[in-house]
C-alpha positions in Angstrom: 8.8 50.6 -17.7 8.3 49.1 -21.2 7.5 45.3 -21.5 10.8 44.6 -23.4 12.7 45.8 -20.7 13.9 43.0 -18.2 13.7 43.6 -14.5 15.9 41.7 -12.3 14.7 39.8 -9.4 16.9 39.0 -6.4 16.1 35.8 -4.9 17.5 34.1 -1.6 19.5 31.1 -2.5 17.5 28.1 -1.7 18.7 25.8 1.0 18.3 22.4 1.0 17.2 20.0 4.1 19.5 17.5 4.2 18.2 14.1 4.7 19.6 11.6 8.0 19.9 8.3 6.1 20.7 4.9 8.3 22.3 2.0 6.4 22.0 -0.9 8.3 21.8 -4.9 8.2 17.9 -5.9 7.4 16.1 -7.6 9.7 13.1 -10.1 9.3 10.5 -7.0 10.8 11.7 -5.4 7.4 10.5 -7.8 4.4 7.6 -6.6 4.1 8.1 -2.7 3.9 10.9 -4.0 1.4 8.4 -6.2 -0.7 5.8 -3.4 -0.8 8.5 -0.7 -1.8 9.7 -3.4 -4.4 6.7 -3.7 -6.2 6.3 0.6 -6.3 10.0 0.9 -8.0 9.7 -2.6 -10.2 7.0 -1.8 -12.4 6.3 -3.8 -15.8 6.0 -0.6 -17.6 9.3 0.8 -16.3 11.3 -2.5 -16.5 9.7 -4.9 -18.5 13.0 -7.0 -18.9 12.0 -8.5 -15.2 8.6 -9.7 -16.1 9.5 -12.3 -18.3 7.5 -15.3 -18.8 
């Protein structure tokens, strides 16, 4: 086989795990897994719009 030819691969078609997801009312026990996870997404560099002085 030359390397200009292509050779076709057969691949299994990936499935994807599906996630359960809860949506629910927050309680008090929650704040602070909320807070901590607010300041991983709300960055300065990524939003710096919400860090003004």
């Amino acid at each position: 086989m030359s390397p200009t030819e292509k050779t076709e691969r057969k691949t299994k078609p990936v499935k994807k795990k599906r996630t359960r997801i809860e949506i629910r009312q927050m309680t008090l026990e929650d704040l602070s897994e909320v807070w901590h996870l607010g300041e991983k997404l709300f960055t300065p560099s990524h939003l710096p719009f919400t860090y003004r002085a």
